[in-house]
PAZAPA-4460 file (N, C-alpha, C; in steps of 0.05 Angstrom, whole numbers, plus 32768, in hexadecimal, padded with zeros to 4 digits):
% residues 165
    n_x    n_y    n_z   ca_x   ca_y   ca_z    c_x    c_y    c_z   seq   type   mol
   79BE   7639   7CA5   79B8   7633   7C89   79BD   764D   7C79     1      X     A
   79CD   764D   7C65   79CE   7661   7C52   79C1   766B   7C40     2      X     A
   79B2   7681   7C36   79A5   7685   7C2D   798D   7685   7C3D     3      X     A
   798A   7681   7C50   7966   7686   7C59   7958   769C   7C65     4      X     A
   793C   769C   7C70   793C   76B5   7C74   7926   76A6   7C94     5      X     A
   7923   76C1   7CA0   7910   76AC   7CBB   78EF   76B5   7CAC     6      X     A
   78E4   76A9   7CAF   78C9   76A6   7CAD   78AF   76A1   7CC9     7      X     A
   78A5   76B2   7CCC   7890   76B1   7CD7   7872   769E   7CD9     8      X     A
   7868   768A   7CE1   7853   767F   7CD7   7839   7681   7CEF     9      X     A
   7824   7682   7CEE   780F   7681   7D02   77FE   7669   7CFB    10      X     A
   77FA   765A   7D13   77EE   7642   7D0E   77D3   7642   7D1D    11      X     A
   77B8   7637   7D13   77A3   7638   7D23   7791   761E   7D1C    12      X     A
   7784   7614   7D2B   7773   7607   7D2C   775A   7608   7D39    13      X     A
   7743   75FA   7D31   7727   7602   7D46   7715   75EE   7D3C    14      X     A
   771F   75D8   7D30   7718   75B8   7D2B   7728   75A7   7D2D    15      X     A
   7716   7590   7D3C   7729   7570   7D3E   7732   7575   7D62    16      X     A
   774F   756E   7D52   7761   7572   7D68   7770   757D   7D68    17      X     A
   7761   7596   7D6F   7773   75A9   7D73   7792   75A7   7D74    18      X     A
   779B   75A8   7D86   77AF   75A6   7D96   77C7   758C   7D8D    19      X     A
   77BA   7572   7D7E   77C4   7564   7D69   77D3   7569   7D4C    20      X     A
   77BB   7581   7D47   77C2   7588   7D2F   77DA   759C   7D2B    21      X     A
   77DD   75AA   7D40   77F2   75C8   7D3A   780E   75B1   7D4A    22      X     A
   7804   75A0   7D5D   7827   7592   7D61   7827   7585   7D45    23      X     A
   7810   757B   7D37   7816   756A   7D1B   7826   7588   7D06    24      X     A
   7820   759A   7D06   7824   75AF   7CF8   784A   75BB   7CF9    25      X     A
   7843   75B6   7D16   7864   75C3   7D1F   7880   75AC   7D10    26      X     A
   7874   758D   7D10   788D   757C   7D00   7880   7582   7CE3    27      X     A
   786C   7584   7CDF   787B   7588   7CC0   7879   75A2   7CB2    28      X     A
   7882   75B3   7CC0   7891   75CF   7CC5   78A9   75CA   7CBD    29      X     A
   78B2   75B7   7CCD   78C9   75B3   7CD4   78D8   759F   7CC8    30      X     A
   78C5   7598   7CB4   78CD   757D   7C9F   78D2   758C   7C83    31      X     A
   78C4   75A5   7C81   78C4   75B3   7C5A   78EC   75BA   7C64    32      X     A
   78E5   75AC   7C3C   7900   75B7   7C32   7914   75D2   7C39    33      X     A
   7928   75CB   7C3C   793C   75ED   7C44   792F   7600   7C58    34      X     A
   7926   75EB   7C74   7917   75FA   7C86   791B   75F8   7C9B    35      X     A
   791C   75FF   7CB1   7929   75FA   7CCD   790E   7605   7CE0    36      X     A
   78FE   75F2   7CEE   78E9   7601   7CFD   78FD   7601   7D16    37      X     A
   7907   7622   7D1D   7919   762B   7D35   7907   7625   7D4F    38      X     A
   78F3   7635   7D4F   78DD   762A   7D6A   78C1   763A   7D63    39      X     A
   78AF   762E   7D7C   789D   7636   7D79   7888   7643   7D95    40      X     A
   7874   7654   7D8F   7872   7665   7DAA   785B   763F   7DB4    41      X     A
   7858   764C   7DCA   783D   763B   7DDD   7821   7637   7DCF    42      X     A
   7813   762E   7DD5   77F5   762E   7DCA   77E8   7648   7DD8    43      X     A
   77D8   7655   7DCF   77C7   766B   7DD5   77A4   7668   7DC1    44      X     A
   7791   7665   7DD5   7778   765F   7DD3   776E   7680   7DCF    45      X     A
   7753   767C   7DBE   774E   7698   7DB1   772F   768A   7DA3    46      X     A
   771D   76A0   7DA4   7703   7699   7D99   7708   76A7   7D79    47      X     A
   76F9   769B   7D64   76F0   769E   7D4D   76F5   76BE   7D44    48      X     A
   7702   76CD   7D34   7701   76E9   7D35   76FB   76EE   7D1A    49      X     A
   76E2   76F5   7D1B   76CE   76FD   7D00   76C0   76E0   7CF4    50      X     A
   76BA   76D9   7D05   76AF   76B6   7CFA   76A2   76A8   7D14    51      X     A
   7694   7693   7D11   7689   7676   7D2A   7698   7665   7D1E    52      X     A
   7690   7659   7D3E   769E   763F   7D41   76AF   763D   7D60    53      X     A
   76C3   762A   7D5B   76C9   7626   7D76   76DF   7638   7D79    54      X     A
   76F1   7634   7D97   7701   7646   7D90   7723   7638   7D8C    55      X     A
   772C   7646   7D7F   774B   7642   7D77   7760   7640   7D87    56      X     A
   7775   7632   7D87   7788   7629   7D89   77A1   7633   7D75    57      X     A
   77AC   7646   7D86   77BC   7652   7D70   77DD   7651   7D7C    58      X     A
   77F2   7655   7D67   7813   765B   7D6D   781C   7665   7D55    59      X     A
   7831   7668   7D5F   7842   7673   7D49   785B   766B   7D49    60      X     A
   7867   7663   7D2E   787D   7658   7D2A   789A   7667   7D1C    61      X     A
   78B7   7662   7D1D   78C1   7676   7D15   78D2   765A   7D06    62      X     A
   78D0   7662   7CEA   78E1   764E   7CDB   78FD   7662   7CCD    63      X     A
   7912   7651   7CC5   792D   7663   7CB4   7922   764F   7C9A    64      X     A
   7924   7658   7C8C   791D   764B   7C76   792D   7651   7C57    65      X     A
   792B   764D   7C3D   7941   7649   7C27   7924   764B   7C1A    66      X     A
   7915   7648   7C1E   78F9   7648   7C05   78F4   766A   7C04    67      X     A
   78E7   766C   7BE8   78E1   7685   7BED   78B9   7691   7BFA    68      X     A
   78B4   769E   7C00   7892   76A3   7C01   7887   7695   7BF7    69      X     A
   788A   768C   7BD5   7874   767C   7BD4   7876   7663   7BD7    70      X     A
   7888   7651   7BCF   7898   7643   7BDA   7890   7637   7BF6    71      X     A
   788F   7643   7C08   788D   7644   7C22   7863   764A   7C23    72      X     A
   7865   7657   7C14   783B   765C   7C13   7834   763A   7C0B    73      X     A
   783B   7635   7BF9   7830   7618   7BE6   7834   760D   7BFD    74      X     A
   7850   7606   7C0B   7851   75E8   7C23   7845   75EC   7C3C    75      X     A
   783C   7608   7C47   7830   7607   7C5A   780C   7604   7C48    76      X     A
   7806   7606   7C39   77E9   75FF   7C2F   77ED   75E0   7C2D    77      X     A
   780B   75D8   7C1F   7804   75B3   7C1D   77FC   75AC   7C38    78      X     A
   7808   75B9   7C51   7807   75AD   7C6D   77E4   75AC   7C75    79      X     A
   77D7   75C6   7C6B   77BE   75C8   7C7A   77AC   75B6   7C68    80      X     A
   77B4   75BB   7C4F   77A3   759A   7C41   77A7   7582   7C4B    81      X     A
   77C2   7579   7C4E   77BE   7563   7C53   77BA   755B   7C78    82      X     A
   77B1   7568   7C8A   779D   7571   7C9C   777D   7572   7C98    83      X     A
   777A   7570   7C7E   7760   7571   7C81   7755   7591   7C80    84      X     A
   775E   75A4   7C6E   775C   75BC   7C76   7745   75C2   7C61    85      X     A
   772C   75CF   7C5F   771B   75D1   7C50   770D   75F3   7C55    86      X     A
   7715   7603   7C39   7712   7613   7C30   76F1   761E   7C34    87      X     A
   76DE   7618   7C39   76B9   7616   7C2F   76BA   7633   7C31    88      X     A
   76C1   764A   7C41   76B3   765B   7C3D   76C4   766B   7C4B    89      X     A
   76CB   7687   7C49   76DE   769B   7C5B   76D7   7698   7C73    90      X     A
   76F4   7695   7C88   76F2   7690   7CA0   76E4   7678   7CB5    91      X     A
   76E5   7665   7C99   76DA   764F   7CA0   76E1   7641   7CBD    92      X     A
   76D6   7636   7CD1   76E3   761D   7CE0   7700   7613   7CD6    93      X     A
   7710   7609   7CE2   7724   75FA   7CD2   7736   75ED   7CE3    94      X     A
   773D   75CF   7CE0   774E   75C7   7CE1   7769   75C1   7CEA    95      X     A
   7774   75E0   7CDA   7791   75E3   7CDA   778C   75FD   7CC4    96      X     A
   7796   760E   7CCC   77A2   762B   7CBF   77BD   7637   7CC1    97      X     A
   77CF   7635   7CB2   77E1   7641   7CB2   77EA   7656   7C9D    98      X     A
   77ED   766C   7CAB   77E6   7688   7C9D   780E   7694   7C99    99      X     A
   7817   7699   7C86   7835   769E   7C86   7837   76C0   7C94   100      X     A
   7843   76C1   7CA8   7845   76DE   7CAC   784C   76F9   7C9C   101      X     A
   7872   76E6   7CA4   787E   76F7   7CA1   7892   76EA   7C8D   102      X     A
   78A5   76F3   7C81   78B4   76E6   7C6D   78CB   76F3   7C6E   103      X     A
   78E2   76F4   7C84   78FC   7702   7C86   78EB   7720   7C84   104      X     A
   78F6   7733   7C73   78EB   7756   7C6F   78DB   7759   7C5D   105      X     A
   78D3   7746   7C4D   78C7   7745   7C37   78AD   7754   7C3B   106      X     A
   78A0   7761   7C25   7889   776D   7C21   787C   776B   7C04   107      X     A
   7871   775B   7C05   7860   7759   7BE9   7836   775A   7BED   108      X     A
   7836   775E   7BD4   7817   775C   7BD3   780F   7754   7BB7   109      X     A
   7809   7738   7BB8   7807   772C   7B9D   77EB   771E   7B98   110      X     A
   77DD   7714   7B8B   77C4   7706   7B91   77C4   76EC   7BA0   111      X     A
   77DA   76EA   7BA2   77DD   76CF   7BB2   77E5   76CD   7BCD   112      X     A
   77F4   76E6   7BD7   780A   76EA   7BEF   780F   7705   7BF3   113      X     A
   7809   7704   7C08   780A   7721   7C11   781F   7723   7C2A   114      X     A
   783A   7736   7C31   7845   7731   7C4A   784B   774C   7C43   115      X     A
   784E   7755   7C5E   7846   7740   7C7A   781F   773D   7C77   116      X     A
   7821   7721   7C7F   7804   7728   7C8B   77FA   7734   7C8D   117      X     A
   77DB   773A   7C7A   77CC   7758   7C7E   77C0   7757   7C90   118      X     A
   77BE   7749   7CA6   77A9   7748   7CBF   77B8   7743   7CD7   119      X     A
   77CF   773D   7CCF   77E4   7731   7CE9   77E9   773C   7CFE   120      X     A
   77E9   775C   7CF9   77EC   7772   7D0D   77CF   777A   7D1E   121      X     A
   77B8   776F   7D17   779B   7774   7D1F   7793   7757   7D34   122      X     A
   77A0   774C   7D39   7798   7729   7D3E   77A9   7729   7D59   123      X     A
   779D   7722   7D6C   77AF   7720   7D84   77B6   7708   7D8C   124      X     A
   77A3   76F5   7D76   77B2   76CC   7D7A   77C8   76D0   7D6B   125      X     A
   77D0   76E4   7D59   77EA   76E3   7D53   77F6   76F6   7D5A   126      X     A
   77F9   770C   7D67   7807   771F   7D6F   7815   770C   7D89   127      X     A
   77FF   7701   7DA0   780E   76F9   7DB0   7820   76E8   7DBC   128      X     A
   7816   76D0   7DA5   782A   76B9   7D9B   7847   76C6   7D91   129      X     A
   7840   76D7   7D8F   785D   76E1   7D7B   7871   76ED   7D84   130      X     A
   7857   7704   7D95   786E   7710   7DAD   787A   76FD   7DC3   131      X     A
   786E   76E3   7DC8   787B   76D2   7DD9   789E   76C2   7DC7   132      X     A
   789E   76C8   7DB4   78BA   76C1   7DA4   78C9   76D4   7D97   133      X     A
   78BF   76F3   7D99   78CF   7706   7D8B   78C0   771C   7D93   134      X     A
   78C5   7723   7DAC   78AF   7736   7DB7   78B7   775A   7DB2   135      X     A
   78D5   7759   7DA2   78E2   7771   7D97   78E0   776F   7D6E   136      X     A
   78C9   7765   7D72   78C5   7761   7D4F   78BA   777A   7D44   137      X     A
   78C6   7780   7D2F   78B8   778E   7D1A   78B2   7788   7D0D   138      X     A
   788F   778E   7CFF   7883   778B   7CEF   7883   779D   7CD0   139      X     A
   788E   7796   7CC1   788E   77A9   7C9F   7877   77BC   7C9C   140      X     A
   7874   77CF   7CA1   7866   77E0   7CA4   784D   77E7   7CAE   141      X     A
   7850   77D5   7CD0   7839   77D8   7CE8   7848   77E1   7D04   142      X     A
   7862   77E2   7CFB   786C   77ED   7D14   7871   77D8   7D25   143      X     A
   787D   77D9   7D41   7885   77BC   7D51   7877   77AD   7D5B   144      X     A
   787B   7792   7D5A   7866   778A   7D6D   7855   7794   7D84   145      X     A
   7867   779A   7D9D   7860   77AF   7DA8   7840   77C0   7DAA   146      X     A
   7847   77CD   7D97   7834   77E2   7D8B   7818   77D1   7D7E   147      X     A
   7821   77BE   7D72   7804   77A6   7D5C   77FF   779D   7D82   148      X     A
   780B   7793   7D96   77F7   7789   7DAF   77E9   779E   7DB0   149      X     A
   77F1   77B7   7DBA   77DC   77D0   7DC1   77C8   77C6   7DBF   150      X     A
   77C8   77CE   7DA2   77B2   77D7   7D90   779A   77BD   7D91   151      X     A
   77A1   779E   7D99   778E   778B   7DA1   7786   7783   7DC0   152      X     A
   778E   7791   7DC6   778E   7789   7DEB   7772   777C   7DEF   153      X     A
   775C   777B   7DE4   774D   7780   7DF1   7737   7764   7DE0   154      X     A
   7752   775C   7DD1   774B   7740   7DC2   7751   7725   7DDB   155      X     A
   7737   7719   7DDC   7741   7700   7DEC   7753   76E8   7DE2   156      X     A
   7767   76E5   7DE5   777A   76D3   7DE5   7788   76C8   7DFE   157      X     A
   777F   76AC   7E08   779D   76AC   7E1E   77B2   7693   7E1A   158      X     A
   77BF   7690   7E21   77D8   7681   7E21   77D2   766A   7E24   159      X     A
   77CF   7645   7E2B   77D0   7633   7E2F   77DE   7628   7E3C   160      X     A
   77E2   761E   7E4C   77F0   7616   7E67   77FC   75EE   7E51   161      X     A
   7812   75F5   7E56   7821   75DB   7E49   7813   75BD   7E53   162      X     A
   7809   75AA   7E43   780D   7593   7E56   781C   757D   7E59   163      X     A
   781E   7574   7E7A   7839   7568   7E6D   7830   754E   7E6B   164      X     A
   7845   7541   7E61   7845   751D   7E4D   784D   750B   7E64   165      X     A
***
């Protein structure tokens, strides 16, 4: 597609169904306008980090996309609304969370959007989802992936074993 750029997304859940919601998440990824969901890592289970509740169900997705950041911010928020995604209180329980990573090289900091991700490099449900699809990534001013695992090693996250149909 011409004109696009690849985009980064992290998907989590830790209500319902789980595991329902982020395959519900991945088609309509893959349904927004001027967007191509290329693939996506495995499921990776992870407890609450700075919050209760149960624990998460997380991946990460790598879209090429023609929208720009915000663009791309508004349709991944239409996705977690219409999921059932409810705001009550920072770090709430939820649903469905999808957080925009990365946006091609982009770096902004606006009241609305911030990229890359100001926490993305601190989080090992997304560091290791990520390194499982781009494990030579650079991050806009955190240094390589690589370097962002270090620094969480010691965050529990593990992988999910596929099941099959």
């Amino acid at each position: 597609m011409a004109g696009t750029v690849d985009a980064w997304v992290a998907l989590g859940a830790n209500l319902g169904e789980r595991r329902a919601s982020l395959e519900a998440a991945f088609a309509a990824l893959g349904r927004l306008p001027g967007t191509l969901l290329v693939r996506h890592s495995s499921l990776w289970a992870s407890p609450p980090l700075d919050a209760d509740g149960p624990d998460y169900l997380n991946a990460v997705a790598l879209l090429r996309t023609s929208l720009d950041p915000f663009e791309l911010l508004a349709a991944l928020q239409s996705i977690e609304q219409a999921n059932g995604r409810s705001r009550s209180y920072r770090n709430a329980p939820r649903t469905l969370d999808l957080d925009l990573l990365l946006h091609g090289r982009a770096v902004l900091e606006t009241p609305t959007l911030t990229l890359p991700h100001p926490r993305m490099s601190t989080r090992a449900f997304v560091l290791r989802p990520l390194a499982e699809l781009a494990p030579n990534l650079d991050i806009p001013g955190h240094g390589t992936l690589r370097q962002c695992l270090a620094q969480v090693a010691d965050q529990p996250c593990k992988a999910i074993p596929e099941t099959s149909t």
